[in-house]
KEKE-3310 file (N, C-alpha, C; in steps of 0.2 Angstrom, whole numbers, plus 5000, padded with zeros to 4 digits):
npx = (5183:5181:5193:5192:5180:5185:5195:5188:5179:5185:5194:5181:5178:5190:5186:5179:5194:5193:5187:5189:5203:5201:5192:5203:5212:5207:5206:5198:5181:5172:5155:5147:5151:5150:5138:5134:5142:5137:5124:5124:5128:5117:5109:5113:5113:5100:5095:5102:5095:5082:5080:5087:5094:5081:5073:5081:5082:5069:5069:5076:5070:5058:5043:5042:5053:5062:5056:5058:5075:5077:5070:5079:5092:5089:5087:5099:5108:5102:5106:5121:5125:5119:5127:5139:5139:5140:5152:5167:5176:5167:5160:5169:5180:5188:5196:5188:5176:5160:5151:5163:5162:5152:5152:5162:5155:5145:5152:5159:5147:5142:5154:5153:5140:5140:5152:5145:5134:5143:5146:5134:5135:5147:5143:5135:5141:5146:5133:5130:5140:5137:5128:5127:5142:5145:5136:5140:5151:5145:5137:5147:5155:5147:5145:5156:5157:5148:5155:5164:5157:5153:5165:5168:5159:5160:5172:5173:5164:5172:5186:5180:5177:5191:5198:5216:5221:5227:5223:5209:5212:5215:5204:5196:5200:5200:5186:5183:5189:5178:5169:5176:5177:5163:5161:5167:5160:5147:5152:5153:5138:5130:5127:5118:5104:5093:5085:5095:5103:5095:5089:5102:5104:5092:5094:5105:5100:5090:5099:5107:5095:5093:5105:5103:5092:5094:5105:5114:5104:5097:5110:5115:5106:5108:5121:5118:5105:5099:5111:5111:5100:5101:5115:5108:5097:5106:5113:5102:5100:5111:5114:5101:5103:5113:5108:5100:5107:5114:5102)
npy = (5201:5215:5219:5213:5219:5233:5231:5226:5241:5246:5243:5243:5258:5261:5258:5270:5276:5270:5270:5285:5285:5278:5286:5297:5292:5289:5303:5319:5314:5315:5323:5312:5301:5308:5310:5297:5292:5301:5298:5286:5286:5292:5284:5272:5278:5282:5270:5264:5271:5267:5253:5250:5259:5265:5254:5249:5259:5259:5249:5248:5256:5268:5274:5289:5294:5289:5295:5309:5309:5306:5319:5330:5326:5329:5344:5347:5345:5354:5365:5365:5367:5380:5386:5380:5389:5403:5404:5414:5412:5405:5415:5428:5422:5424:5417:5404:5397:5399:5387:5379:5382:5378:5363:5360:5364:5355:5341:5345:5344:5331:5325:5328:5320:5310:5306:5308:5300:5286:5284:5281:5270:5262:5261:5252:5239:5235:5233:5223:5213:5214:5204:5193:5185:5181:5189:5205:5203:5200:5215:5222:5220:5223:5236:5239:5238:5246:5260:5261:5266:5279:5286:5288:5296:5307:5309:5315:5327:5336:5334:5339:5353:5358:5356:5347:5331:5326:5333:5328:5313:5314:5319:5311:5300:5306:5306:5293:5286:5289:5279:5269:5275:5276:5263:5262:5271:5263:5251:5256:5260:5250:5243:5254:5264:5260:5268:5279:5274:5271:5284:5290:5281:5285:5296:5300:5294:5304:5314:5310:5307:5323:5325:5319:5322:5337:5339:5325:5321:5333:5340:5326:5322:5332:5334:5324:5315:5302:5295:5296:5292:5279:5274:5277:5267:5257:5260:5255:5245:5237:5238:5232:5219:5215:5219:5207:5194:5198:5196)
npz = (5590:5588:5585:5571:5566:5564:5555:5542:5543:5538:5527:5519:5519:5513:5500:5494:5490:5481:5469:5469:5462:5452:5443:5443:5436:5423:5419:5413:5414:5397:5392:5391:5399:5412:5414:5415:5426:5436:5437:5438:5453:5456:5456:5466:5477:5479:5477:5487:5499:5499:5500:5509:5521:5527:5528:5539:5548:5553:5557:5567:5575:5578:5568:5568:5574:5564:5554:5558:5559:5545:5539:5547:5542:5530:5528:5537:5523:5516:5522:5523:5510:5510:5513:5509:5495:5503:5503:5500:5492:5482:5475:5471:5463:5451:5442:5442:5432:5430:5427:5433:5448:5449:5448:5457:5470:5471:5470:5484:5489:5490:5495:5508:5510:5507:5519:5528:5526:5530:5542:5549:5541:5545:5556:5555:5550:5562:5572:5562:5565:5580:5581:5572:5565:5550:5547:5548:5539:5527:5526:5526:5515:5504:5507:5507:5489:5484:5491:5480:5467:5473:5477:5465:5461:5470:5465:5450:5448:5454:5448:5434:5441:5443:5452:5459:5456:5466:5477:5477:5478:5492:5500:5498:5502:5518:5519:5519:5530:5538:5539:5545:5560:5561:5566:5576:5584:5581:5591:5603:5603:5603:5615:5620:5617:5603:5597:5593:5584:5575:5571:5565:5556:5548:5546:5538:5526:5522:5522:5510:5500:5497:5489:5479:5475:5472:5466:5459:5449:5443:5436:5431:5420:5414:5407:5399:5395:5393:5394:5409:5413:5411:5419:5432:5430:5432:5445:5453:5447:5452:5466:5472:5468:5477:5487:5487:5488:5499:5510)
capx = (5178:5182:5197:5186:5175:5191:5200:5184:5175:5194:5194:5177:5180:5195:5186:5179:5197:5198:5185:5191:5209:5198:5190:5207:5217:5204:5204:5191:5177:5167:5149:5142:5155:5149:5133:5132:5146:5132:5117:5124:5130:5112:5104:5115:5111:5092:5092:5104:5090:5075:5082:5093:5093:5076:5070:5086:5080:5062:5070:5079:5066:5050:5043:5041:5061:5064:5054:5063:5080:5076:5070:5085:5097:5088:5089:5107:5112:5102:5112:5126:5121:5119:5137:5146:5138:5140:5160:5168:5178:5162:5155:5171:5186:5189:5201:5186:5170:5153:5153:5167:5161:5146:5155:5167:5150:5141:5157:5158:5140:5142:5157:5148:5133:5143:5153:5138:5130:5147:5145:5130:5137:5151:5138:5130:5144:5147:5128:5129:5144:5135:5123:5131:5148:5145:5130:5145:5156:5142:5137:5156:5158:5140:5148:5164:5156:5144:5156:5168:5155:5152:5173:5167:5152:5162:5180:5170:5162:5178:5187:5176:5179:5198:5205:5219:5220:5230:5217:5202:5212:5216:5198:5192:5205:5197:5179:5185:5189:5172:5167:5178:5176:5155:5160:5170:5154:5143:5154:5149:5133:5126:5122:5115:5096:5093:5083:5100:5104:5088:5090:5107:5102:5088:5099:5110:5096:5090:5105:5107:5091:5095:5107:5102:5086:5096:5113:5114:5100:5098:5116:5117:5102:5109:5124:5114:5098:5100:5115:5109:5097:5106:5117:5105:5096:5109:5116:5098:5099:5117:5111:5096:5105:5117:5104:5095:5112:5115:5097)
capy = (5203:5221:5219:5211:5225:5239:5233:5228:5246:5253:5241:5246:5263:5266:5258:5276:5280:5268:5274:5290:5284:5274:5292:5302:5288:5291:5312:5322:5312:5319:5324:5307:5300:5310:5308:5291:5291:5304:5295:5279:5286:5294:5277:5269:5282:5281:5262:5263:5274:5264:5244:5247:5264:5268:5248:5247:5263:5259:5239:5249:5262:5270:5278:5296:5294:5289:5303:5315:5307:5309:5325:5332:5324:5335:5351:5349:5346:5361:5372:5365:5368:5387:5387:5381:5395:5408:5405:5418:5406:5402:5419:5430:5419:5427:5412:5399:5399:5398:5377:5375:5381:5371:5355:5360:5365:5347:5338:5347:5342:5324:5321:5329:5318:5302:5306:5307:5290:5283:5285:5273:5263:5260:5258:5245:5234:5233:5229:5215:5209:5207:5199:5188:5190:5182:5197:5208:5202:5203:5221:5225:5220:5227:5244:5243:5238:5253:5266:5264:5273:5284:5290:5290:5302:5313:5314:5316:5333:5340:5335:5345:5359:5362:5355:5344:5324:5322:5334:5326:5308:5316:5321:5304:5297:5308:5302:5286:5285:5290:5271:5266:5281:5274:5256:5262:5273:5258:5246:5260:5262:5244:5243:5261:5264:5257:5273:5283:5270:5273:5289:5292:5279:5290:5305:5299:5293:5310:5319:5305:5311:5330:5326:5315:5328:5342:5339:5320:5320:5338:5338:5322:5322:5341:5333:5317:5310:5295:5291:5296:5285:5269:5275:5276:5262:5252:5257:5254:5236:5233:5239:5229:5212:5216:5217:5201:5191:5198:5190)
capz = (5586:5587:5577:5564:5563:5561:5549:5539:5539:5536:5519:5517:5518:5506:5491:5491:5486:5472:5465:5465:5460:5443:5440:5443:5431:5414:5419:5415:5409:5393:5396:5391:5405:5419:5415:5417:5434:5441:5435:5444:5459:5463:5456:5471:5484:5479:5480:5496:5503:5500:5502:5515:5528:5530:5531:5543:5552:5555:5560:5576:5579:5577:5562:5570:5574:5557:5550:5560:5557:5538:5537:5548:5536:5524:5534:5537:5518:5515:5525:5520:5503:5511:5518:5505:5493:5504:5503:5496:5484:5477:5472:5469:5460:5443:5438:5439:5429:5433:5427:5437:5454:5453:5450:5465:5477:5469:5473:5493:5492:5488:5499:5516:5510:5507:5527:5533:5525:5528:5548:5549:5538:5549:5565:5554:5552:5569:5575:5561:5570:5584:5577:5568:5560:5545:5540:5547:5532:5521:5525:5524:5509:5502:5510:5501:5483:5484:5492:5473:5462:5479:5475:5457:5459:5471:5462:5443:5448:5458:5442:5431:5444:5444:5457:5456:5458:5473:5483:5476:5484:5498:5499:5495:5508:5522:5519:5518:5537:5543:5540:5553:5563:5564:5567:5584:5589:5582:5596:5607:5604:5604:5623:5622:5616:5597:5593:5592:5577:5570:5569:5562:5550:5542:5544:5531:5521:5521:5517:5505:5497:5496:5484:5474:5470:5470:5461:5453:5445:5439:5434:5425:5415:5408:5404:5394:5398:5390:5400:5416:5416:5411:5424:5436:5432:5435:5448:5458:5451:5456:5476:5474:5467:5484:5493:5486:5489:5507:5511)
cpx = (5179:5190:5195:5183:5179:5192:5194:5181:5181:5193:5189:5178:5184:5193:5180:5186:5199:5192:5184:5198:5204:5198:5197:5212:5213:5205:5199:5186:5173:5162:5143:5142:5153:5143:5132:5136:5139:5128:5117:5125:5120:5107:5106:5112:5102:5092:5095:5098:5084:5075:5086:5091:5087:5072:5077:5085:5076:5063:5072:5075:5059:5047:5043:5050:5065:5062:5058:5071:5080:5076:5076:5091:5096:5090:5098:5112:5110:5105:5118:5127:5123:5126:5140:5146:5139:5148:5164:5172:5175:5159:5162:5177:5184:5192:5192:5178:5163:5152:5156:5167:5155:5148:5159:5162:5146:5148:5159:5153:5141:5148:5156:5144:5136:5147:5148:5135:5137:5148:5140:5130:5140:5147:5135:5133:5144:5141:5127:5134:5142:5130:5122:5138:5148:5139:5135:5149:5153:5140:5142:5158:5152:5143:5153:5161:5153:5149:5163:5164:5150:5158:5172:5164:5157:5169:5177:5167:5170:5185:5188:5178:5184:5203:5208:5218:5223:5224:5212:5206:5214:5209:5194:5195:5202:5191:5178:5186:5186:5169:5172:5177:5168:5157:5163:5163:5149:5146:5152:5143:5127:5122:5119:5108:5095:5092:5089:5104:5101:5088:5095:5107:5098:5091:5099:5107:5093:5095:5107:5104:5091:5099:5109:5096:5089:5103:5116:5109:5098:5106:5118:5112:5104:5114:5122:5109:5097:5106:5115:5105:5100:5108:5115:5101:5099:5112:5110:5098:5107:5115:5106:5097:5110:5114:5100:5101:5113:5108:5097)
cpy = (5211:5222:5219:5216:5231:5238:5231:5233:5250:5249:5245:5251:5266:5263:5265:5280:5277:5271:5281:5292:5281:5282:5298:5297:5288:5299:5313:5321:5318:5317:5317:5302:5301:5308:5301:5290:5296:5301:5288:5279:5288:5289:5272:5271:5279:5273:5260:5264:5271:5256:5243:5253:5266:5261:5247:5253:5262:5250:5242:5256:5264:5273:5286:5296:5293:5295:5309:5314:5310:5318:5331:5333:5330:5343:5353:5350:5353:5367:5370:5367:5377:5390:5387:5387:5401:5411:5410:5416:5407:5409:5426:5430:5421:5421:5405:5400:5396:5390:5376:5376:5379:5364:5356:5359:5357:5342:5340:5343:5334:5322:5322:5323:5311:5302:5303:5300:5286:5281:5280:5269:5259:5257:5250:5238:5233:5232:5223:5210:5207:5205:5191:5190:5188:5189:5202:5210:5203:5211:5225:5225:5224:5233:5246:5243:5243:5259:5266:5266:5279:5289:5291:5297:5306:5315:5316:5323:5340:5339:5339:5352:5361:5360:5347:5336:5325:5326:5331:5317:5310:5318:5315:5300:5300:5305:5297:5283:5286:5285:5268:5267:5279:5267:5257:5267:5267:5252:5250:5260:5254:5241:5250:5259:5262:5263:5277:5280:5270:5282:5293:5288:5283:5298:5305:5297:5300:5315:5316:5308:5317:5330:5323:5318:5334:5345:5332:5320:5328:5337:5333:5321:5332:5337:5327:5313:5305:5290:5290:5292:5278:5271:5272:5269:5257:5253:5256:5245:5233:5233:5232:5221:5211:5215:5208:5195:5190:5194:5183)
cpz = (5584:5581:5570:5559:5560:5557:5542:5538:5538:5528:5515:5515:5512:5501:5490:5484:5481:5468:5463:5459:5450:5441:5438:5435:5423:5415:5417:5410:5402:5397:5396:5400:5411:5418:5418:5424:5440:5442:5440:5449:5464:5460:5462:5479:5482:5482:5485:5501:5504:5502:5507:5520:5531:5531:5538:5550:5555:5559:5567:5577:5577:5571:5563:5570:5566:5551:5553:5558:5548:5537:5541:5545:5529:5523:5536:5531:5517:5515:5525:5512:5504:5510:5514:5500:5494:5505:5497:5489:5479:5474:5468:5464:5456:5439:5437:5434:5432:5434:5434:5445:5456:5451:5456:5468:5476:5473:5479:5494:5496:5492:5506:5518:5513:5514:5529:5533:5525:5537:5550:5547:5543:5556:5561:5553:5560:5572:5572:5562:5576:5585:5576:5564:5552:5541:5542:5543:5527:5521:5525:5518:5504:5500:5504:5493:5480:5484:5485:5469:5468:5476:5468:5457:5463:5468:5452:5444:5450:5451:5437:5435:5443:5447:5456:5460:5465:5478:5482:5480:5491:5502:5502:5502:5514:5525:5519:5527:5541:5542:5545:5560:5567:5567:5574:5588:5588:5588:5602:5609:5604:5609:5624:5617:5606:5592:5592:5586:5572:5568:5566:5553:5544:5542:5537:5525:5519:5518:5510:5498:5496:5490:5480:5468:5468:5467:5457:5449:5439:5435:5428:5420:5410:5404:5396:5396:5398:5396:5407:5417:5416:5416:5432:5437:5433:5441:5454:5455:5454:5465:5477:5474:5473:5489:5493:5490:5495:5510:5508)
residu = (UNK:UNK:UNK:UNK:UNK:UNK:UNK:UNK:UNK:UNK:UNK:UNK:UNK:UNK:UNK:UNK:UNK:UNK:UNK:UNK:UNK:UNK:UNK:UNK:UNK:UNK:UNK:UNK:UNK:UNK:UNK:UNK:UNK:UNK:UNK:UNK:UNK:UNK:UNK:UNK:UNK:UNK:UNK:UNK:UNK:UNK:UNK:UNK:UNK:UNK:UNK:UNK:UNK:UNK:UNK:UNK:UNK:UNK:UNK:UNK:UNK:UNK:UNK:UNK:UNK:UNK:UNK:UNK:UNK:UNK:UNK:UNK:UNK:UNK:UNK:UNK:UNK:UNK:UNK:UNK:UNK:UNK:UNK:UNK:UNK:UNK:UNK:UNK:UNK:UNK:UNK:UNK:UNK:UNK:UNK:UNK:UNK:UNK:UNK:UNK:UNK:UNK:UNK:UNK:UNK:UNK:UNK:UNK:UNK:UNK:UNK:UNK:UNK:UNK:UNK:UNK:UNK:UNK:UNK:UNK:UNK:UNK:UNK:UNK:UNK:UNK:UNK:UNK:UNK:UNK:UNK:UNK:UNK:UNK:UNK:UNK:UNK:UNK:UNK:UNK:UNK:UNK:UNK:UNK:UNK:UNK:UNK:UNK:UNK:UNK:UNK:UNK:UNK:UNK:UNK:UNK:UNK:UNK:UNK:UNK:UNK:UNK:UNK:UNK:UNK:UNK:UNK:UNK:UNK:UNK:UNK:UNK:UNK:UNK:UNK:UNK:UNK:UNK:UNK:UNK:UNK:UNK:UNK:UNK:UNK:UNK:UNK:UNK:UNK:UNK:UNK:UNK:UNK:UNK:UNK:UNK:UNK:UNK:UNK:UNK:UNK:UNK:UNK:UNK:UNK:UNK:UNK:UNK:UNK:UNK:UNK:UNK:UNK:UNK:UNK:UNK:UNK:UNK:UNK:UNK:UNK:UNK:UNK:UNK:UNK:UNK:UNK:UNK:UNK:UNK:UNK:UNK:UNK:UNK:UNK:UNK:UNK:UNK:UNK:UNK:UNK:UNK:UNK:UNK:UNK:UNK:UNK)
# end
């Protein structure tokens, strides 16, 4: 079983990097383009947030533990959010322009965020292994179907910024091994206390939400309103018909 689960949240995992290899293979979308890649990504996280991590939090712990978990998650994009702005990259480089170091700091944002919701993912395959291994499989494949316009929203902004394909997969490739990375503390952590599942899960629902309020949505709706939304409402029904299928 434990094999099962590895090489599962590793497949899962690297279709972040196809979807940044999709986003790197057209290059730098036009503004209708990004719109709708932002728009979907924080239509996904949104409907990841509300259909899946915070009912999936509150299933393995208490709602004080999931409010805390959440709002933590918030708290730490925040201050990430601080950090990366306060790098001198971002405030002196003369070579980038103003645009281009808020698609970079959007694109850091979004690929911390996505780590982050990629670690409890990884825990969640492996409690629906021991479960059941058929909901294993299906919450592995869920994982991977989602995490390619996760590699989309994070290689379309870093694009836009400057930097070149091969870091943006190498990037993407990195973030991509923290779903295995949780499915080995998820085998760990399954005889341990539930609430420490429950709490990582609204973590990442939290940080999730940070930037989904304060960089997909601001963002995509500058670049096209129109698009952002279709974007977005699609990509909360694509989650929500993932989720219907998985039940």
């Amino acid at each position: 079983m434990i094999l099962e689960i590895l090489w599962q949240s590793l497949v899962a995992g690297f279709a972040t990097v196809l979807g940044a290899l999709a986003v790197a293979a057209l290059g730098r979308p036009d503004k209708n383009i990004l719109a709708l890649f932002l728009g979907f990504a924080g239509g996904v996280m949104t409907a990841v947030i509300v259909f899946d991590l915070i009912p999936s939090a509150l299933d393995y712990g208490s709602f004080l533990t999931t409010s805390a978990g959440f709002m933590l998650g918030l708290i730490l994009m925040f201050l990430l959010d601080l950090l990366i702005s306060a790098i001198p990259a971002f405030q002196k480089d003369p070579i980038l322009q103003n645009s281009q170091l808020h698609f970079l700091k959007m694109g850091y944002l979004i690929a911390a965020g996505i780590a982050l919701h990629d670690l409890p993912e990884g825990i969640a395959i492996a409690v629906g292994y021991s479960a059941k291994e058929s909901l294993g499989l299906l919450i592995a494949l869920a994982i991977g179907l989602h995490n390619i316009p996760e590699g989309m929203a994070t290689a379309a902004p870093l694009i836009m910024g400057g930097m070149s394909r091969r870091r943006i997969i190498f990037t993407c490739l990195i973030i991509s091994l923290f779903t295995p990375i949780g499915a080995c503390i998820g085998i760990l952590l399954i005889s341990v206390s539930s609430n420490l599942i429950c709490l990582l899960l609204a973590l990442a629902g939290g940080a999730m939400a940070f930037i989904v309020k304060n960089e997909l949505i601001p963002q995509s709706f500058k670049e096209h309103r129109l698009f952002a939304l279709l974007g977005f409402i699609l990509g909360i029904i694509i989650i929500f018909s993932l989720g219907y299928l998985h039940n």
